[in-house]
C-alpha positions, 0 to 999 in steps of 0.5 A: 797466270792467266791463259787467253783463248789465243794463248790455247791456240784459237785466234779468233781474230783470224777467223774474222779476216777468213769471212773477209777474205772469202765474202766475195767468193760467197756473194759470187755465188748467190741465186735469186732465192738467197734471203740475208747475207753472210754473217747469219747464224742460219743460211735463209733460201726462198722456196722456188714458186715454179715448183708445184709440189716440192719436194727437197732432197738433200745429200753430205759428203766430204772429199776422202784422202783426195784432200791429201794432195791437195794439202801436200801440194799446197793447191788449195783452189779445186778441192772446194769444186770436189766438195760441191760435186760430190754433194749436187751430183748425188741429188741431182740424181733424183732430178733435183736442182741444187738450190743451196749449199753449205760447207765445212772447214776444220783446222788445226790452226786457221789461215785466213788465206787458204780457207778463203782459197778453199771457199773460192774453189767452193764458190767456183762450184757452186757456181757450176752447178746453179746452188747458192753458197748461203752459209758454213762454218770454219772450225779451228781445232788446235791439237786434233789436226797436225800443221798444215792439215784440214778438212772439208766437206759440204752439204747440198739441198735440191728441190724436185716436184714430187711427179718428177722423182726420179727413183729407178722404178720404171726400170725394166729388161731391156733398157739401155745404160749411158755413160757420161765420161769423168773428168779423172779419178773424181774423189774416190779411190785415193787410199789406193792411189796414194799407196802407188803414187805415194806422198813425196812431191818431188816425184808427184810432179816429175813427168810419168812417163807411163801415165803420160802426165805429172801425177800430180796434176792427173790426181788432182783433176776436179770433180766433174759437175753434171748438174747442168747437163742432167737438168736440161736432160731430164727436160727433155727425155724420160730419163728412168734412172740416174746413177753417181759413179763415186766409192764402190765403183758400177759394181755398187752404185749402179744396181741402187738404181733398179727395182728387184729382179733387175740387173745389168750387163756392163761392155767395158770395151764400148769405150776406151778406159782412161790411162789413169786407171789401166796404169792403176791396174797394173801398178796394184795387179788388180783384177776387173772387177776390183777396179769397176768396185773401187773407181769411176774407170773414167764413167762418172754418171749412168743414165737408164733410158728406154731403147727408143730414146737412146738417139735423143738422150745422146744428142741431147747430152752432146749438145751440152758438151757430154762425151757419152757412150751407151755402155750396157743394158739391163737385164733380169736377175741382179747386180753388174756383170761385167763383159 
């Protein structure tokens, strides 16, 4: 008897009415550099002509256990932003643009309507940070993932003049830490939050009365995008150092950015923390510094900037709609002490 592709549990034909489905979200997204169209087997993207010596700086990442609530309330149009965010706020660390941006989409058994609901959230992000969607792939994989589940994940390029590097190497004793606040928990931290809030829906959507929101609706609040404000930022000020908040807390991410002999001291009551975290932190009993090494704790990205340039950098980052707070200051020695 013979079996079809189809038969094993790949319907080809659902894939081609998924590219339908998301072209426009795609298109949505094109910048002056996209070369081709969807549908190539590579994404072609034109090097920018304003860049001296350029140099690309690429970065990967997915969306971690965040992507359960997203499959649990059957809410597939944010996730995508996630994907895009967790990738163009890594590069644009080093003061790179995003100029393109891939993604990745496996399946157990392809819907055409949810990929394409995920790629408009794609899209939508793409949009937020001034990259191209110029290619991905949608992968349906019957037997590896259960009913109803997937994943995603993304891949980003940016592209910097090599003089504008930013790598932490001017960092000295004395400069000051900026905070730009987040939007939520962003993508990190969901193993734990899962096991508070846990996974029945019905109690996801009724009201916290401690959280002071649906759990559902705090948990899967966007990634924030920096992009933007970053770019304009760096134009303006001698940013020294740029540090993503994302797994590992300021406990991990924020000494990537120092040279040796470098630390920090961190004020964490020069801003009030986010409801979401203190209720997390009493829910698991959790101490300080198990938070600042699991969450953002409502920080999502750390500028160093040198003492005289703090009123400039803050002005600069308001005017782009940032709320920020200086949170700290280096110091000599290492790592993050928390005050």
């Amino acid at each position: 008897m013979a079996i079809s592709y189809k038969d094993s549990g790949v319907d080809v034909e659902r894939g081609y009415e998924a590219v339908k489905l998301m072209k426009k979200h795609v298109k949505s997204t094109y910048t002056e550099g996209v070369l081709g169209d969807i549908g190539s087997f590579g994404g072609f993207f034109k090097m920018p002509k304003n860049v001296k010596h350029p140099v690309l700086v690429a970065g990967t990442d997915g969306v971690g256990t965040k992507l359960k609530y997203a499959i649990i309330a059957d809410r597939h149009d944010t996730i995508g932003i996630d994907a895009v965010a967790m990738c163009v706020n890594d590069i644009v660390c080093q003061g790179a643009k995003p100029l393109f941006f891939l993604d990745y989409f496996a399946t157990g058994a392809l819907s055409p309507e949810k990929v394409a609901t995920v790629v408009s959230g794609v899209a939508k992000g793409c949009r937020q940070a001034g990259a191209a969607l110029i290619g991905g792939e949608t992968a349906e994989m019957p037997g590896f993932y259960p009913d109803g589940d997937y994943d995603i994940a993304g891949f980003a390029v940016g592209v910097v003049d090599k003089k504008k590097i930013i790598n932490g190497s001017a960092i000295k004793k004395g400069d000051v830490l900026i905070g730009l606040k987040s939007s939520g928990i962003h993508s990190n931290g969901y193993s734990l939050a899962r096991k508070l809030w846990g996974e029945d829906l019905d109690k996801l959507r009724n009201y916290d009365e401690e959280l002071g929101a649906c759990p559902i609706e705090v948990l899967l609040t966007p990634t924030k995008i920096y992009v933007n404000s970053i770019l304009q930022l760096i134009e303006n000020v001698k940013v020294k150092g740029i540090a993503h908040i994302t797994g590992g807390g300021f406990i991990e991410n924020i000494p990537r950015i120092f040279p040796d002999g470098i630390g920090c001291e961190i004020d964490t009551k020069a801003y009030d923390v986010p409801k979401v975290f203190k209720v997390m932190q009493q829910r698991a009993e959790l101490t300080d510094e198990e938070m600042y090494n699991t969450f953002n704790m409502g920080i999502g990205m750390v500028v160093c900037v040198a003492e005289e340039d703090v009123t400039k950098t803050i002005a600069q980052l308001e005017k782009t709609g940032e709320d920020c707070v200086v949170i700290g200051k280096t110091v000599r020695g290492s790592g993050v002490s928390l005050k």
